[in-house]
C-alpha positions as a Markdown table, in Angstrom:
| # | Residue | x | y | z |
|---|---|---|---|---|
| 1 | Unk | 36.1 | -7.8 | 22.0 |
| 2 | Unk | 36.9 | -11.2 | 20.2 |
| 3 | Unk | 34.5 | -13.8 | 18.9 |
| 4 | Unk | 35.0 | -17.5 | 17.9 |
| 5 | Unk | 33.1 | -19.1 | 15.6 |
| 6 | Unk | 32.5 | -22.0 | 17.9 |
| 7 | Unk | 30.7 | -19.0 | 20.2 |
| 8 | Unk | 28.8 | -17.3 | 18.1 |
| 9 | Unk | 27.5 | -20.7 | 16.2 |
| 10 | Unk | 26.2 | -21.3 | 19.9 |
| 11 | Unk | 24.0 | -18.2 | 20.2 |
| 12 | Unk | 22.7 | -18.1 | 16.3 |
| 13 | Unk | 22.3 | -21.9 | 16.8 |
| 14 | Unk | 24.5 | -22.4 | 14.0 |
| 15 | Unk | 27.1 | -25.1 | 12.8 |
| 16 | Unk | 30.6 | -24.7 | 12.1 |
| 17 | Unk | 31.9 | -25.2 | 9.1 |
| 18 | Unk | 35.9 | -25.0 | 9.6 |
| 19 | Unk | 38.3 | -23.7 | 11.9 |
| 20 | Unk | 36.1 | -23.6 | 15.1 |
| 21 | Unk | 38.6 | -21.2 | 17.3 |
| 22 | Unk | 39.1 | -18.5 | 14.4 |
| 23 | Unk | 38.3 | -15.1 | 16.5 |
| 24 | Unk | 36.7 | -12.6 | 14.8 |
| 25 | Unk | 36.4 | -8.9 | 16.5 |
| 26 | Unk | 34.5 | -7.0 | 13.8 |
| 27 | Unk | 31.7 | -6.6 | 11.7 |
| 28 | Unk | 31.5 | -6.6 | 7.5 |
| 29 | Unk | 30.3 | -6.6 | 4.2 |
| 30 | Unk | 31.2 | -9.3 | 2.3 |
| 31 | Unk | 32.2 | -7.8 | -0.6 |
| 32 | Unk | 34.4 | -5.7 | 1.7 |
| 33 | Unk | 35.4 | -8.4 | 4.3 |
| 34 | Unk | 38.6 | -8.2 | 5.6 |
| 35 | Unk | 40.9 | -10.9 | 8.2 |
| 36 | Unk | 39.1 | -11.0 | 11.7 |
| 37 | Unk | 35.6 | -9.8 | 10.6 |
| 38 | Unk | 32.5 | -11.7 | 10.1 |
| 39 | Unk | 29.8 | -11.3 | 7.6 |
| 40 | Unk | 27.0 | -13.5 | 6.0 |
| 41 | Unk | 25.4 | -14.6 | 2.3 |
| 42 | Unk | 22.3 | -14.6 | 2.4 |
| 43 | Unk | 21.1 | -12.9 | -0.7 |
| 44 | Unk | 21.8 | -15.0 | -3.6 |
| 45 | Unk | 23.5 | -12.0 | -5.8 |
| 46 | Unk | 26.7 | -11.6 | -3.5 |
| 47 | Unk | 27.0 | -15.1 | -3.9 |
| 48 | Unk | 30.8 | -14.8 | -5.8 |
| 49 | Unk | 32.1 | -12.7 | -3.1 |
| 50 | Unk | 32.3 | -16.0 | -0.8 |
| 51 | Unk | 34.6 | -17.3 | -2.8 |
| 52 | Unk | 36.8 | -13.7 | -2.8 |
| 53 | Unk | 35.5 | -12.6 | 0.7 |
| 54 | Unk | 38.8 | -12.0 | 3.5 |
| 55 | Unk | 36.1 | -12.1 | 6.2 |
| 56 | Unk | 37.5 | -15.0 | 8.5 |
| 57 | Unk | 33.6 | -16.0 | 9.4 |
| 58 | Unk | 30.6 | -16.3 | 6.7 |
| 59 | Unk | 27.0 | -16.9 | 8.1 |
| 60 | Unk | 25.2 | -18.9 | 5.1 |
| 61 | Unk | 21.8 | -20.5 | 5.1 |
| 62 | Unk | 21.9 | -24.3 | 5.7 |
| 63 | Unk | 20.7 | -24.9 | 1.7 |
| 64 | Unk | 24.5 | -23.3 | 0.3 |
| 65 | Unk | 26.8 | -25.7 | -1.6 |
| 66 | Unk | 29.6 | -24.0 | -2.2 |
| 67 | Unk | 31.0 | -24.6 | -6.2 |
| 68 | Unk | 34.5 | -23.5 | -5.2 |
| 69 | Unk | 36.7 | -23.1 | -2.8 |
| 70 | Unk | 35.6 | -21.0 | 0.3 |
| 71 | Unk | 38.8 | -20.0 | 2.7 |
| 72 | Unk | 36.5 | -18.4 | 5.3 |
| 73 | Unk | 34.9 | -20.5 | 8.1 |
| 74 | Unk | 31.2 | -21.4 | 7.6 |
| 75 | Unk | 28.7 | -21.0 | 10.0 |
| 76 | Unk | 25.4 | -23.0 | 8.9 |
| 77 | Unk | 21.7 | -21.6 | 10.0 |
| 78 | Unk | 18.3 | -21.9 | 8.9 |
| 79 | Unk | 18.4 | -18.1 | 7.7 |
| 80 | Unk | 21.5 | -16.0 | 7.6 |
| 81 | Unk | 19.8 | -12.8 | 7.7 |
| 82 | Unk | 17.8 | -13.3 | 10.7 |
| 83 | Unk | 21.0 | -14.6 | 12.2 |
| 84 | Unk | 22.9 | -11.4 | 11.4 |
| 85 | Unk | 20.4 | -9.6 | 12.4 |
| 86 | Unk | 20.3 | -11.3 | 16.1 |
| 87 | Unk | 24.2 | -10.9 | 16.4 |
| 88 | Unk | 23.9 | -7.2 | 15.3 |
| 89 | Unk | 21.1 | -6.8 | 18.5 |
| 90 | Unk | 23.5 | -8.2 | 20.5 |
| 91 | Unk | 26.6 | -6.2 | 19.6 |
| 92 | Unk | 23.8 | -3.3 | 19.9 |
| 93 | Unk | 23.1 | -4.1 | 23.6 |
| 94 | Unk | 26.7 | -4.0 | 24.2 |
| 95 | Unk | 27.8 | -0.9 | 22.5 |
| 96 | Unk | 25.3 | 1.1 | 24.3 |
| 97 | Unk | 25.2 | -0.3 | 27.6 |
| 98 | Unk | 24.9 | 2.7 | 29.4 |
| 99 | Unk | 24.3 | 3.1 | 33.2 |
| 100 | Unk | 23.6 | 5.3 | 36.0 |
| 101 | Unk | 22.1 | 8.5 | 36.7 |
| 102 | Unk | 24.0 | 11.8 | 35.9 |
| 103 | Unk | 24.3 | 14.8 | 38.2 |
| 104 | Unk | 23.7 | 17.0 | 35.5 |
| 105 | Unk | 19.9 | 15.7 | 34.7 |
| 106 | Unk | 16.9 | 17.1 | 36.1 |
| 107 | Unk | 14.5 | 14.6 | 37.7 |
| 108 | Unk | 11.5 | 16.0 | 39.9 |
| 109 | Unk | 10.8 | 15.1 | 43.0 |
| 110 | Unk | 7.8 | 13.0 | 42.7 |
| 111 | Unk | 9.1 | 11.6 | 39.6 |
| 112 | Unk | 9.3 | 7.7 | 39.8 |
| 113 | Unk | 12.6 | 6.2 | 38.6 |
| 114 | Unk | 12.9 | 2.0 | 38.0 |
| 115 | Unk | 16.0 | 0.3 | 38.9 |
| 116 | Unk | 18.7 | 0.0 | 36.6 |
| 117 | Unk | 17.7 | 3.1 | 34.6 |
| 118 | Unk | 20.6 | 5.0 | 32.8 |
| 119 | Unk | 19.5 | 9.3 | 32.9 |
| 120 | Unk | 21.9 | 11.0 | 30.6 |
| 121 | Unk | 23.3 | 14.8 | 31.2 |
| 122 | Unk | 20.8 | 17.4 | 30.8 |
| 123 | Unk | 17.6 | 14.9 | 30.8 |
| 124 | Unk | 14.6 | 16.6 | 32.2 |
| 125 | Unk | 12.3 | 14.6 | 33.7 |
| 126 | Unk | 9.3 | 16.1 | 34.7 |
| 127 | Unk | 6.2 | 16.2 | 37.5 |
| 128 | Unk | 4.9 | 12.8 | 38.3 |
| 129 | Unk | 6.4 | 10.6 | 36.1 |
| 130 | Unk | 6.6 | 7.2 | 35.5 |
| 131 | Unk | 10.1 | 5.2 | 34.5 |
| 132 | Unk | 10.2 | 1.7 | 34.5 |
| 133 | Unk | 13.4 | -0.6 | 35.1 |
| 134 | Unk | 16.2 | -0.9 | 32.3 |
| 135 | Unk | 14.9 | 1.8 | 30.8 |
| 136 | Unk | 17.7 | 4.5 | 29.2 |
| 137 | Unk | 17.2 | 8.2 | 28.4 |
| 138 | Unk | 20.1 | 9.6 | 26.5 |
| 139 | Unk | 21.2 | 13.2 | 27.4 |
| 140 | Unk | 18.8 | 16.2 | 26.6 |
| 141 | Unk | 15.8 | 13.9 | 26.4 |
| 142 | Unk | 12.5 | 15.7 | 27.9 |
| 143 | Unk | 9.4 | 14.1 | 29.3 |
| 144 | Unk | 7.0 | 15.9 | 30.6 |
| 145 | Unk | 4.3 | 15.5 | 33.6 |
| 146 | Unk | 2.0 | 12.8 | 34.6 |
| 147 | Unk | 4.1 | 10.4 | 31.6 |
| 148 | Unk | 4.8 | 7.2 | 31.6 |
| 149 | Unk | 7.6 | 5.1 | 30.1 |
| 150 | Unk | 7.2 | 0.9 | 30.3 |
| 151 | Unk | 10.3 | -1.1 | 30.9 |
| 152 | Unk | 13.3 | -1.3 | 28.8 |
| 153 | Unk | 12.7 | 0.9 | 26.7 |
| 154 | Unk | 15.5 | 3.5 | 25.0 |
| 155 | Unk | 14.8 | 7.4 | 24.2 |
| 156 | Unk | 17.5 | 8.7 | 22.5 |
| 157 | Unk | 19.5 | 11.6 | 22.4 |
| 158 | Unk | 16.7 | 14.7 | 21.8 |
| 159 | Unk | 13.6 | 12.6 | 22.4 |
| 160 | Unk | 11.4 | 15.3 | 23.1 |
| 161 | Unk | 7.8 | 13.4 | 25.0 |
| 162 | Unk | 5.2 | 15.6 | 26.1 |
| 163 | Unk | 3.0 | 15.6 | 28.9 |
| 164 | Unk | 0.4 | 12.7 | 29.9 |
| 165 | Unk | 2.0 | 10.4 | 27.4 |
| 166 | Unk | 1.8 | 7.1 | 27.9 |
| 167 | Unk | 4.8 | 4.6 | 26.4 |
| 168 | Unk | 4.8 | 0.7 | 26.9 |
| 169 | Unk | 7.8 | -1.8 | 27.3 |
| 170 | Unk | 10.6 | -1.9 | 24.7 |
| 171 | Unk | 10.3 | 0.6 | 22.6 |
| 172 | Unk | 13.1 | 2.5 | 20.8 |
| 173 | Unk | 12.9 | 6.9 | 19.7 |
| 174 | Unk | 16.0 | 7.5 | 17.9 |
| 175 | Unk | 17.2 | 11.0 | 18.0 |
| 176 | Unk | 14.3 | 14.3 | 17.6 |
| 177 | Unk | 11.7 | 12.5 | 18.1 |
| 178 | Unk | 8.5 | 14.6 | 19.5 |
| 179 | Unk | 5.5 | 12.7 | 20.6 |
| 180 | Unk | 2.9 | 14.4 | 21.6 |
| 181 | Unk | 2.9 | 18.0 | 20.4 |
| 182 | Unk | -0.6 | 19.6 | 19.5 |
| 183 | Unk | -2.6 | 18.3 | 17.0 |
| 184 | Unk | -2.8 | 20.6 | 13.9 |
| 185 | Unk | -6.4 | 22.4 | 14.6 |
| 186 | Unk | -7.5 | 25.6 | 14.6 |
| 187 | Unk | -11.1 | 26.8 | 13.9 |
| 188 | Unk | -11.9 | 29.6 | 11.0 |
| 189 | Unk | -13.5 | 32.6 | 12.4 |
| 190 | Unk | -13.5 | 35.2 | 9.8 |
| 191 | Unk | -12.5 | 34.8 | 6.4 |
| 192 | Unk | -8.7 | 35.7 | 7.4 |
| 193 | Unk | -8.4 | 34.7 | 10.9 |
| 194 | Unk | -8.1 | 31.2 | 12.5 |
| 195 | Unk | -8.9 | 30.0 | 16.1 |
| 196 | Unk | -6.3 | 27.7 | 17.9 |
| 197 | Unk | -8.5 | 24.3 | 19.2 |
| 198 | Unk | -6.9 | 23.1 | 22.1 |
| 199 | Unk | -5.5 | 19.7 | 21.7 |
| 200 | Unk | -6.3 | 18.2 | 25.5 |
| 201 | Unk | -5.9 | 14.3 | 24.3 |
| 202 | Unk | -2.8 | 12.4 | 25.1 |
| 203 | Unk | -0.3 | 9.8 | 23.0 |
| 204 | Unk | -0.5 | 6.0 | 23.6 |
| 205 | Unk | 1.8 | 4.1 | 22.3 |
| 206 | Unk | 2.3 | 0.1 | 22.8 |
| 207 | Unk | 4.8 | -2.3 | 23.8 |
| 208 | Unk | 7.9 | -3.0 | 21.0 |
| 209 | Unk | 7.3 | 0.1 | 19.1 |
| 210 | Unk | 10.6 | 1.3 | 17.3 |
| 211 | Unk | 10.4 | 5.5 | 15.8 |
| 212 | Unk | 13.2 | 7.0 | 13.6 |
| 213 | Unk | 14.6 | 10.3 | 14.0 |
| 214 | Unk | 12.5 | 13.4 | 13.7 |
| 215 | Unk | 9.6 | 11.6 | 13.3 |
| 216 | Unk | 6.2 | 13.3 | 15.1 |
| 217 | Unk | 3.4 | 12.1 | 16.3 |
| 218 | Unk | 0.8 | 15.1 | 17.4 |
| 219 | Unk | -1.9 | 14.8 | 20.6 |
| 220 | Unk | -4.9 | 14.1 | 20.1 |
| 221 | Unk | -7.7 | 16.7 | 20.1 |
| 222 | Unk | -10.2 | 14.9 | 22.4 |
| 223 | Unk | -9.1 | 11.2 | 23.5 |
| 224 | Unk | -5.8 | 9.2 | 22.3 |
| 225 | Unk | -3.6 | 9.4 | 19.4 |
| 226 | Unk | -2.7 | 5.4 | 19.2 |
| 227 | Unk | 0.4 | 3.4 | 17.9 |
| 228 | Unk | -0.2 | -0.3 | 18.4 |
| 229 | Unk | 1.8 | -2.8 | 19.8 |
| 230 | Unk | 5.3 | -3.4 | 17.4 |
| 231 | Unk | 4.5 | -0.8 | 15.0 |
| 232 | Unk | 7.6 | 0.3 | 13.3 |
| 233 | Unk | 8.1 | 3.9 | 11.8 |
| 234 | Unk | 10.6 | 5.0 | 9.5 |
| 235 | Unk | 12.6 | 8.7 | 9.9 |
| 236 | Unk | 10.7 | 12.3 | 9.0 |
| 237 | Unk | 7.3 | 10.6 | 9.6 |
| 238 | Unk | 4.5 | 13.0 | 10.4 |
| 239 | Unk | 0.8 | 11.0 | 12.5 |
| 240 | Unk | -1.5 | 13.5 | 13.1 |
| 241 | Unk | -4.3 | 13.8 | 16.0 |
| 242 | Unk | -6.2 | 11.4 | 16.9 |
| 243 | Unk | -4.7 | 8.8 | 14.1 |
| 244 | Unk | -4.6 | 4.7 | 15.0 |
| 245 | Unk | -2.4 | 2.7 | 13.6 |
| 246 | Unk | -2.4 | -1.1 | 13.9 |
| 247 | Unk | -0.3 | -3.6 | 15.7 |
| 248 | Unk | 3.2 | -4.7 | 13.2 |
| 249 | Unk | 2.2 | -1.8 | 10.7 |
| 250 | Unk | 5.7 | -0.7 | 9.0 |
| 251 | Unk | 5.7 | 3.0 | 7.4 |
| 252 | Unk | 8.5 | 4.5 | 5.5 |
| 253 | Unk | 10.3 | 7.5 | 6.0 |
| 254 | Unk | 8.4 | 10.8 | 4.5 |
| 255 | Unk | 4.7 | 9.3 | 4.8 |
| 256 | Unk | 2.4 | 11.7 | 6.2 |
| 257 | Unk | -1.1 | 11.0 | 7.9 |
| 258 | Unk | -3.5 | 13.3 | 8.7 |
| 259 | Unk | -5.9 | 13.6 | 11.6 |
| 260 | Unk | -8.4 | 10.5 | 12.5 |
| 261 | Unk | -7.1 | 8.3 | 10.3 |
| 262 | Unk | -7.6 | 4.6 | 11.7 |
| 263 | Unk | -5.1 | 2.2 | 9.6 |
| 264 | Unk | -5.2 | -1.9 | 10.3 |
| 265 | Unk | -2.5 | -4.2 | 11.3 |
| 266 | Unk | 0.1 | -5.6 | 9.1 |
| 267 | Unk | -0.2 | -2.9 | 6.9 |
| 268 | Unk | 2.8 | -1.9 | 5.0 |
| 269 | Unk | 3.2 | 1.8 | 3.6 |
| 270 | Unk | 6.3 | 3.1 | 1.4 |
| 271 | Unk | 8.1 | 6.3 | 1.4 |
| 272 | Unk | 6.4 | 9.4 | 1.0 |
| 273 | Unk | 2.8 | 8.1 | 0.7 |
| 274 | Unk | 0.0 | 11.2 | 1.6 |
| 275 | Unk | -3.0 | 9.9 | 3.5 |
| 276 | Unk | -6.1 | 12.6 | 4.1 |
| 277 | Unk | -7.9 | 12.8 | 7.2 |
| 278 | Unk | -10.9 | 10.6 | 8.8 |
| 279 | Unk | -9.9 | 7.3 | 6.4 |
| 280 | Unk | -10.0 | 3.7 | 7.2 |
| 281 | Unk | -7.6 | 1.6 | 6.1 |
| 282 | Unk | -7.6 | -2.2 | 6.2 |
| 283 | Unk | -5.5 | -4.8 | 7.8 |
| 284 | Unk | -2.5 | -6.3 | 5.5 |
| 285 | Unk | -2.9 | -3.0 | 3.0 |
| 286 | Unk | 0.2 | -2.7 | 1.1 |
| 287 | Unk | 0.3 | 0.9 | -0.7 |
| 288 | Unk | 3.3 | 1.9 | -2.7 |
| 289 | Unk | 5.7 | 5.0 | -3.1 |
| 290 | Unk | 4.1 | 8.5 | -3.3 |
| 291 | Unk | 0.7 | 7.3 | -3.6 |
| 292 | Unk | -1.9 | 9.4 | -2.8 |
| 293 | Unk | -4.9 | 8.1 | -0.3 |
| 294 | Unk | -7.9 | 9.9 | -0.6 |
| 295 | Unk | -10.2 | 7.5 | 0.2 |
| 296 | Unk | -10.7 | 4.5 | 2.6 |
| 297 | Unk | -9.4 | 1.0 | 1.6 |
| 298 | Unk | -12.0 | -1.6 | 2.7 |
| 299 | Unk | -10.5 | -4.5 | 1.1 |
| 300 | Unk | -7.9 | -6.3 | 3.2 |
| 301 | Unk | -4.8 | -7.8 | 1.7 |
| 302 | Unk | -5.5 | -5.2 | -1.0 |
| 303 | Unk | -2.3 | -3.4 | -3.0 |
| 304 | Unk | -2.7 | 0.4 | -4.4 |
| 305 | Unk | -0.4 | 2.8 | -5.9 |
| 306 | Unk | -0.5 | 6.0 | -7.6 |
| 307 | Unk | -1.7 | 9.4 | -6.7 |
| 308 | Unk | -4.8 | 9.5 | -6.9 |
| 309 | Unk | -4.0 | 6.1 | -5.4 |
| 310 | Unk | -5.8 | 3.1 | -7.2 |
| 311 | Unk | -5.9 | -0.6 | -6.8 |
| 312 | Unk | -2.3 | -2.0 | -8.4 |
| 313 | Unk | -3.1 | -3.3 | -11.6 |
| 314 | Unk | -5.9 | -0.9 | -12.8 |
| 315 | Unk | -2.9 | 1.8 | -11.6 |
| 316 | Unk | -0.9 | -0.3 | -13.7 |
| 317 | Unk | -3.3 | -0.3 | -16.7 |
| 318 | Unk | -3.7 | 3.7 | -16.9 |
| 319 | Unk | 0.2 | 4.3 | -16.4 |
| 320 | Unk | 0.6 | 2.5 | -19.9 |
| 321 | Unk | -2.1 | 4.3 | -21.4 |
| 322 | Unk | -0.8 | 7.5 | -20.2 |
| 323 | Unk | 2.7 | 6.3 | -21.9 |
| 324 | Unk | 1.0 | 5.7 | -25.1 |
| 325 | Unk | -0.4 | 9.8 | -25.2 |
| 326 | Unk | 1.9 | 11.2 | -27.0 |
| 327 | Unk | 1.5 | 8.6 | -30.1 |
| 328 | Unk | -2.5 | 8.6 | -29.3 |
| 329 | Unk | -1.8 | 12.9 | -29.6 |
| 330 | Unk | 0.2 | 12.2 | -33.1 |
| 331 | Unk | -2.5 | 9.9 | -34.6 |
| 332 | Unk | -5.5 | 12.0 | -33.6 |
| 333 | Unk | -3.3 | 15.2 | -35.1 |
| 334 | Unk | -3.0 | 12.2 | -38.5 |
| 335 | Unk | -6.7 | 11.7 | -38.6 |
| 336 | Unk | -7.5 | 15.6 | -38.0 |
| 337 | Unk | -5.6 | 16.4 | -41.4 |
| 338 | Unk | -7.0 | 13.5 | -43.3 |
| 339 | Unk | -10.4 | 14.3 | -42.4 |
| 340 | Unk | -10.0 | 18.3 | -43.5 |
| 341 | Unk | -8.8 | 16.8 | -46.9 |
| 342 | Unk | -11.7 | 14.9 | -47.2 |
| 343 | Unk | -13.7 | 17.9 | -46.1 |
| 344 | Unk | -12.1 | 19.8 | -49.7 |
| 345 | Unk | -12.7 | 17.3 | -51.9 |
């Protein structure tokens, strides 16, 4: 499919700065634009590719002067990046516009199927289920009985959903996904033998939720196992029973939660951060890389890192001590031997 520049500055609300009709019919880098792609600035580092770029179309932010020559047409917006972004839903939606119902998936009886919903090959869909309209369920997806999935929503290819799950409108679960397997609990009864706890809870999870692939989110023992309403989570992410996480909360691929954890809203968590059971953690929390939660975070807004996790700057304030050691090691070593000479005299 081709583009013009006077059509796409219509949907990003943009304005066009150059040859209006140029047709564009793929997507770039700018460093790596070529004739008949389009591409956008909007960090200020690739700035002296603009003037290089062979993109025929470069989305800027309405602030760039250009200090050279620029042969590409400009489209002008208020931000670039959100801009992008919106064209690269759009192109989305068309890519994978699938539709239709195969012959080859398995949909129960009493299942309940919305209009407009796309069922790929080898889909199970199981006993009394509930699919709303535009939803799509790539091939060997499995949801089991008494689920529910809300409008438009998209389960990718593998999407494995358990029973009495309940899933709101507009979600995305990219590929291996499992929500709602059991919870991780089993009971000690002798010194070498463990007890399996059934895990009779469900999985709720709201509207404009987005999971990566192979990311799990376990039942919960008693009650719900919760993911708030435009939560984002990141690939290889592990939420254990009975864990609540707040509404636009973005974790990181490699983060792992243990059971009855309750984390705020607006919290942000990096890559492979450890969080222990039966914690409380704030709204607007920001914890860094491989940090270590052991304890609840009360204070909101708050920023930690390290493992044992800290607040930022006294994390800060040990890391240099622990760099200075090894010269702390050498002078105590200094003082021992002085003080053994003094000890001869």
């Amino acid at each position: 499919m081709k583009f013009t520049a006077k059509l796409l500055a219509e949907l990003i609300n943009g304005e066009v700065l150059g040859d209006p009709y140029v047709e564009i019919s793929k997507l770039s880098k700018i460093e790596e634009g070529i004739p008949g792609s389009l591409t956008f600035l909007a960090n200020p580092k690739y700035t002296p590719h603009i003037y290089s770029t062979l993109a025929s179309i470069v989305i800027v932010n309405k602030d760039f002067t250009p200090e050279h020559e620029v042969t590409a047409t400009l489209i002008r917006v208020e931000s670039a990046y959100q801009a992008f972004a919106k064209l690269l839903e759009l192109y989305s939606q068309v890519k994978f516009n699938k539709s239709g119902i195969s012959d080859q998936a398995h949909i129960s009886r009493n299942a309940n199927i919305g209009k407009n919903t796309y069922i790929g090959e080898f889909a199970f869909i199981g006993e009394n289920v509930s699919i709303g309209k535009n939803v799509k369920i790539y091939p060997q997806v499995y949801i089991g009985d008494n689920s529910q999935i809300g409008d438009g929503t998209t389960l990718y290819a593998g999407v494995k959903v358990y029973t009495d799950v309940l899933i709101g409108k507009n979600c995305t679960f990219h590929s291996g996904v499992v929500i709602g397997a059991d919870g991780f609990g089993f009971a000690l009864k002798s010194a070498s033998d463990y007890m399996k706890v059934a895990q009779i809870g469900n999985v709720i999870i709201e509207d404009d939720v987005e999971i990566g692939a192979n990311t799990t989110i376990d039942r919960a023992t008693l009650g719900s196992t919760i993911i708030r309403k435009g939560v984002k989570l990141d690939n290889l992410i592990q939420v254990g029973h009975n864990v609540e996480i707040g509404e636009n909360t973005v974790i990181v691929a490699q983060t792992g939660i243990a059971g009855s954890t309750k984390i705020g809203k607006n919290c942000t968590i990096a890559g492979q951060v450890g969080i222990v059971g039966h914690l409380k953690i704030a709204d607007n929390v920001k914890i860094g890389a491989q940090s270590g939660i052991t304890k609840s975070i009360d204070e909101e807004g708050s920023v930690y890192l390290g493992s044992p996790a800290d607040k930022l700057m006294d994390c800060k304030k040990s890391y240099i001590l622990i760099r200075r050691l090894p010269s702390l090691a050498k002078q105590i070593d200094e003082l021992e031997k002085k003080v053994k000479e003094l000890g001869q005299l």
